[in-house]
DSSP file (Angstrom, degrees, kcal/mol; ACC not computed):
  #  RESIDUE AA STRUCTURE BP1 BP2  ACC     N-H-->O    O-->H-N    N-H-->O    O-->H-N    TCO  KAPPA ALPHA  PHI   PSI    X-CA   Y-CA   Z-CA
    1    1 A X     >        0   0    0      0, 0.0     4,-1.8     0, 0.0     3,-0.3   0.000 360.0 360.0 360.0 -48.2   13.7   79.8   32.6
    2    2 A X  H  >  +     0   0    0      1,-0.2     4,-1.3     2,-0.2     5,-0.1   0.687 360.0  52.0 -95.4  10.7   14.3   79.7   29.3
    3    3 A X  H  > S+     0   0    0      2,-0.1     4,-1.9     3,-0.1     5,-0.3   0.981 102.2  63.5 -58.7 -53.7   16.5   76.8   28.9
    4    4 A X  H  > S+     0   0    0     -3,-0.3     4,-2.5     1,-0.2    -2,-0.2   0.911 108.2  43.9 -99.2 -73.8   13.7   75.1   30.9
    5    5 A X  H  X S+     0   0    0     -4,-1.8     4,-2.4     1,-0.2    -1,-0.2   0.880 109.5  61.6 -26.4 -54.8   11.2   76.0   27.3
    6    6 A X  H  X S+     0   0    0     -4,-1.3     4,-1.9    -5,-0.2    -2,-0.2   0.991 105.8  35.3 -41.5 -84.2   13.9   74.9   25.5
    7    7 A X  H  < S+     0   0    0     -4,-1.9     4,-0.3     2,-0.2    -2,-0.2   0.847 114.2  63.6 -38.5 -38.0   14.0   71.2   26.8
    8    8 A X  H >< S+     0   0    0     -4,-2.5     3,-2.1    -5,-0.3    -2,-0.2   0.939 107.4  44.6 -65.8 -77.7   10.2   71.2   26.9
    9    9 A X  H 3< S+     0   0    0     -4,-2.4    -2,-0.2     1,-0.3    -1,-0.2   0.455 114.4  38.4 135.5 167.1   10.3   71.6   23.8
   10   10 A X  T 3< S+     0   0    0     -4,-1.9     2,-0.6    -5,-0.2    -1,-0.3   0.184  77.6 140.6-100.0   9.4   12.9   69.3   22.3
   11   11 A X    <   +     0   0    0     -3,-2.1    -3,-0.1    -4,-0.3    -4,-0.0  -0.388  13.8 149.7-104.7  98.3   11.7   67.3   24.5
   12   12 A X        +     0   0    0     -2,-0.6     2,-0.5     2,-0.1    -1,-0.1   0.094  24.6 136.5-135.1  35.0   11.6   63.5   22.5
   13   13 A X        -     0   0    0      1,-0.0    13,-0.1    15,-0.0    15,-0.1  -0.873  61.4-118.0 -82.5 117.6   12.2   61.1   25.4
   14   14 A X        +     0   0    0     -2,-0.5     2,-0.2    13,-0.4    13,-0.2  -0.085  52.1 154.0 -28.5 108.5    9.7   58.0   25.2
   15   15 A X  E     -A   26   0A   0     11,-4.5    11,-0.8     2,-0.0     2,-0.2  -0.907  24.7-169.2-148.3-179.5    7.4   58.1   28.5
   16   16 A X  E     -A   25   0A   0      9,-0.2     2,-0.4    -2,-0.2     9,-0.2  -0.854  11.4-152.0-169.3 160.9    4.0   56.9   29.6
   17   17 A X  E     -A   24   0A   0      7,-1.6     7,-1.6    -2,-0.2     2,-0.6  -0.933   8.1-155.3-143.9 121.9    2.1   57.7   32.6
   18   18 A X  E     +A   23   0A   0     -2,-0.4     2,-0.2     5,-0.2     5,-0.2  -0.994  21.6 175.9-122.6 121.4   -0.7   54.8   34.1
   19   19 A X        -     0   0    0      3,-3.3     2,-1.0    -2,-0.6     3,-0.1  -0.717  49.6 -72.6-115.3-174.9   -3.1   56.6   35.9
   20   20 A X  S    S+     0   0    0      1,-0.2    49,-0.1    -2,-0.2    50,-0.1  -0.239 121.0   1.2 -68.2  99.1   -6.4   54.8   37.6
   21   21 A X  S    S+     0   0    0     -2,-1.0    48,-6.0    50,-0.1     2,-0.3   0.283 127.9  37.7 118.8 -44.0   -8.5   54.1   34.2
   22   22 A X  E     - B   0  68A   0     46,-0.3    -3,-3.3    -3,-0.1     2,-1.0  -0.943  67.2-132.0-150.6 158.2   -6.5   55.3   31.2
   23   23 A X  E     -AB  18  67A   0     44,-2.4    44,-1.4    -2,-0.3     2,-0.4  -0.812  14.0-153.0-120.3 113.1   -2.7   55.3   30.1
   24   24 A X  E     +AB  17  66A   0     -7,-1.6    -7,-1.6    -2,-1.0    42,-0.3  -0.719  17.8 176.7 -79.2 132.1   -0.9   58.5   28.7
   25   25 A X  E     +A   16   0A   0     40,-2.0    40,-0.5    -2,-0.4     2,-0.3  -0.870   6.0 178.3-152.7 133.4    2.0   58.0   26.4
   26   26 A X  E     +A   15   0A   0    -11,-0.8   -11,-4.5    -2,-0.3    38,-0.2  -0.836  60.7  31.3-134.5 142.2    4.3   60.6   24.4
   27   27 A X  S    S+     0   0    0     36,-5.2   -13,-0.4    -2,-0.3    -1,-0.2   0.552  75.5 141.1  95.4   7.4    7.2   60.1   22.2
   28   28 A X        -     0   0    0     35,-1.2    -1,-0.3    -3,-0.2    15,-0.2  -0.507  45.3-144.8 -90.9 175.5    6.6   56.8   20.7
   29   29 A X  S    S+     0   0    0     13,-1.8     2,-0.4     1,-0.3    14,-0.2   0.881  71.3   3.1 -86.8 -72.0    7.2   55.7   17.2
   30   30 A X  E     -D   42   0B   0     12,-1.5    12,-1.7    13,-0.1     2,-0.8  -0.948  53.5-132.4-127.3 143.5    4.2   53.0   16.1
   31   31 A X  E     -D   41   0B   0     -2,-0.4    10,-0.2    10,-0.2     3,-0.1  -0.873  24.6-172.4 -95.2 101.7    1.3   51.8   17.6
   32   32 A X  E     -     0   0B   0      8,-1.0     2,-0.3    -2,-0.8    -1,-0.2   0.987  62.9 -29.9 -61.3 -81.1    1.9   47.9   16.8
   33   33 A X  E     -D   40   0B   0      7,-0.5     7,-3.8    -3,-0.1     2,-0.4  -0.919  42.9-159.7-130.7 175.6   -1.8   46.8   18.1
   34   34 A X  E     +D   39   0B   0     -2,-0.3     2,-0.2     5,-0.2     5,-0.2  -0.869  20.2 162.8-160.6 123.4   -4.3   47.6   20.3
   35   35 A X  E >   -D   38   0B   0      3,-3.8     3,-1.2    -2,-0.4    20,-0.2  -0.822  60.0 -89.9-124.4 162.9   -7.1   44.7   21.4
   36   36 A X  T 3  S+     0   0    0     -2,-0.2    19,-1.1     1,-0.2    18,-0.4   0.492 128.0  34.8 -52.9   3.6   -9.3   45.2   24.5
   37   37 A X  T 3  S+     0   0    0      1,-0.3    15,-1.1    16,-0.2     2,-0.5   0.184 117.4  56.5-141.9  -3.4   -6.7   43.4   26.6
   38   38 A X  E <   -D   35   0B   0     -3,-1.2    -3,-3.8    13,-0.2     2,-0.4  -0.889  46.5-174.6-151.2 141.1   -3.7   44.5   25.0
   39   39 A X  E     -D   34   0B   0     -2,-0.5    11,-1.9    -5,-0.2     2,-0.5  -0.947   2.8-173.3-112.2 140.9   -1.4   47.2   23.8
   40   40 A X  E     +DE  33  49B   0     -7,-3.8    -8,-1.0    -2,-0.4    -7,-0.5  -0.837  14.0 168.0-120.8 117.1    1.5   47.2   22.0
   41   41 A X  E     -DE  31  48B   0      7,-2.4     7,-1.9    -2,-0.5     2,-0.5  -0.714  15.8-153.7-102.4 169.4    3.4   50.4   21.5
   42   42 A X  E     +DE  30  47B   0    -12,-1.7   -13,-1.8     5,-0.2   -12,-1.5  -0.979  11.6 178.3-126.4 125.6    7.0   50.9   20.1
   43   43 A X        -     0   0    0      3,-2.1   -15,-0.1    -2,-0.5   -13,-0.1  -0.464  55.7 -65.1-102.4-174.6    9.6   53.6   20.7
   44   44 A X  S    S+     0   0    0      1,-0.2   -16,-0.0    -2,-0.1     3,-0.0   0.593 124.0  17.9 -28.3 -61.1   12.9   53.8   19.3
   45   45 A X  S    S+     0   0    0      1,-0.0    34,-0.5     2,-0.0    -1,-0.2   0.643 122.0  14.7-134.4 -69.2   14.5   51.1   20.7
   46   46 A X        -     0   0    0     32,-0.1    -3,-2.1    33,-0.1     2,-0.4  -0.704  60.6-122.5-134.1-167.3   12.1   48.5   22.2
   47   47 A X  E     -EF  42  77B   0     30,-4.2    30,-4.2    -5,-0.2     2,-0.7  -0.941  25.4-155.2-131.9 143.8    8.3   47.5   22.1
   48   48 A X  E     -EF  41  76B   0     -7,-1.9    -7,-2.4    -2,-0.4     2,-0.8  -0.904   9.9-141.9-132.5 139.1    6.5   47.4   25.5
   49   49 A X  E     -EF  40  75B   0     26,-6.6    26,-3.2    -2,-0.7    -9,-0.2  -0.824  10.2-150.5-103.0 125.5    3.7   45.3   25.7
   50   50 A X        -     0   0    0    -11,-1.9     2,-0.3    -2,-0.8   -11,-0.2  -0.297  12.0-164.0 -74.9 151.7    0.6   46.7   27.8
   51   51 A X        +     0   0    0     22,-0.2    22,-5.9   -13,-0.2    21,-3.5  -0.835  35.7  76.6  47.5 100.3   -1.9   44.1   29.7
   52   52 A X        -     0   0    0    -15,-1.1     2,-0.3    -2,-0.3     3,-0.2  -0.920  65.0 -52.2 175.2-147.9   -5.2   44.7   31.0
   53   53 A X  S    S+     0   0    0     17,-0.4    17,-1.7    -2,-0.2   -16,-0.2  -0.747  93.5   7.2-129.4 135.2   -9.1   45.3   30.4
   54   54 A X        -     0   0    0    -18,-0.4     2,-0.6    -2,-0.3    -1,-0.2   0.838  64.9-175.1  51.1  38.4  -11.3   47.5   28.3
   55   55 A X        +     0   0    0    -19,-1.1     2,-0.3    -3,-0.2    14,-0.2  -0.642  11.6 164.4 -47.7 106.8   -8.6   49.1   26.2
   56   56 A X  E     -C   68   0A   0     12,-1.6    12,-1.4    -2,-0.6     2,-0.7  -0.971  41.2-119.2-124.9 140.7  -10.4   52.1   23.7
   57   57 A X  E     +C   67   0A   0     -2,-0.3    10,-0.2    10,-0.2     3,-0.2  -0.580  38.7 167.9 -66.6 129.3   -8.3   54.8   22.0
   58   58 A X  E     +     0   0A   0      8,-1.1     2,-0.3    -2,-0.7    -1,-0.2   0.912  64.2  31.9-101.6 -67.1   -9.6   58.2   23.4
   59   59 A X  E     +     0   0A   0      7,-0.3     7,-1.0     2,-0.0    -1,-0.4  -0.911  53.6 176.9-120.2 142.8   -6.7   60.4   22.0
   60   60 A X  E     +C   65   0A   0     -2,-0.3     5,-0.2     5,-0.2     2,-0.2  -0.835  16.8 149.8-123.7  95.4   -4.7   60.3   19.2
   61   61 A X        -     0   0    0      3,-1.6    -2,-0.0    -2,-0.4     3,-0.0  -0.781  58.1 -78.4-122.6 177.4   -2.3   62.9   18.5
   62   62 A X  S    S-     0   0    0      1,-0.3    -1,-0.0    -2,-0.2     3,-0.0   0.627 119.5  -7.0 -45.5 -40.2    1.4   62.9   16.6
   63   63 A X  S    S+     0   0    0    -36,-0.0   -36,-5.2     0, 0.0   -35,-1.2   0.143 123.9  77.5-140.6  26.1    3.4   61.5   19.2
   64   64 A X        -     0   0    0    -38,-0.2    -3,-1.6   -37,-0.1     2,-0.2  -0.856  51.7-173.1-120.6 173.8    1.1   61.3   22.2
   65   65 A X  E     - C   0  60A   0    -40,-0.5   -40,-2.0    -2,-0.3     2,-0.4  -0.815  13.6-160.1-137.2 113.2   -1.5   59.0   23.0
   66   66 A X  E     -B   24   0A   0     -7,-1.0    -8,-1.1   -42,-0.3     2,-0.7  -0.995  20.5-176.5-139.6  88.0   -4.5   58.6   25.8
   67   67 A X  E     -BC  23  57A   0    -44,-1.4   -44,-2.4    -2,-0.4     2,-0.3  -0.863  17.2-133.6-101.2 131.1   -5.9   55.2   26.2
   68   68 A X  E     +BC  22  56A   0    -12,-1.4   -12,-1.6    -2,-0.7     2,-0.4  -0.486  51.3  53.3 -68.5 129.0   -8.6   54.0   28.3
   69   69 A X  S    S-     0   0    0    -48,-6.0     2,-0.7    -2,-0.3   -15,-0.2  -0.993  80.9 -56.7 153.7-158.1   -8.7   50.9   30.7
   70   70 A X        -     0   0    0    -17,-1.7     2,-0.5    -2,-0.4   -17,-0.4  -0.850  39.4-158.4-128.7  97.0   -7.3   49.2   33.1
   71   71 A X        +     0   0    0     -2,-0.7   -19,-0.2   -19,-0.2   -50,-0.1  -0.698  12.5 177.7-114.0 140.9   -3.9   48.2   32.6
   72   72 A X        +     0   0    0    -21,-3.5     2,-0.3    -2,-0.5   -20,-0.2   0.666  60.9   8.2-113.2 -26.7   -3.1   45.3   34.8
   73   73 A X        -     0   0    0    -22,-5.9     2,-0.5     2,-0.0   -22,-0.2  -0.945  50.5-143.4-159.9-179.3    0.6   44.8   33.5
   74   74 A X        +     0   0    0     -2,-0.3     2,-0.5   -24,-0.1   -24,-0.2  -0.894  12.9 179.2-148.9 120.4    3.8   45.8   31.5
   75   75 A X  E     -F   49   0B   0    -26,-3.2   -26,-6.6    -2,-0.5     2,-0.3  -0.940  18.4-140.3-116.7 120.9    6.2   43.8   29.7
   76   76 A X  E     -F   48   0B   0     -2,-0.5     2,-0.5   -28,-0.2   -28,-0.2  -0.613   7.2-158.3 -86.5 145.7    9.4   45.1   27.6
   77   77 A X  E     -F   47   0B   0    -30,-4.2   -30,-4.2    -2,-0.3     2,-0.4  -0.992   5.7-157.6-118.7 111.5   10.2   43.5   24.5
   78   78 A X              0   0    0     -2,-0.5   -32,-0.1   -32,-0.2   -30,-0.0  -0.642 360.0 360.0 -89.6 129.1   14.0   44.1   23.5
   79   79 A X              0   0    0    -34,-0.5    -1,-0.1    -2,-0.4   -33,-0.1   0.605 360.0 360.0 -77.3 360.0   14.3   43.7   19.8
């Protein structure tokens, strides 16, 4: 069990989560933009570009994120 704390955490792997309406995402680097129809975020490595409607920033914390919308598609950008 407490390995399992441990890994939580140290825990600095790049995810994101699309639920109906808003998009969760922890562990990124920069937020490159954000327009009502697009996000771009970046993690270590590459930049993935977000597509969809009525993008607003909700939450903003150090390496998570909660935006609101409708995100209709997702395209990686390899640097």
């Amino acid at each position: 069990m407490i390995e399992n704390v441990r890994n939580y955490i140290k825990d600095n792997e790049f995810r994101f989560t699309i639920y109906p309406n808003r998009l969760y995402i922890i562990n990124y680097t920069k937020i490159i933009s954000l327009k009502d129809d697009q996000l771009i975020i970046k993690d270590h490595h590459k930049k993935y570009l977000f597509k969809g409607h009525n993008f607003t920033l909700n939450k903003l914390l150090d390496e998570e994120v909660l935006i609101l919308g409708e995100v209709l598609s997702l395209e990686v950008l390899y640097e």
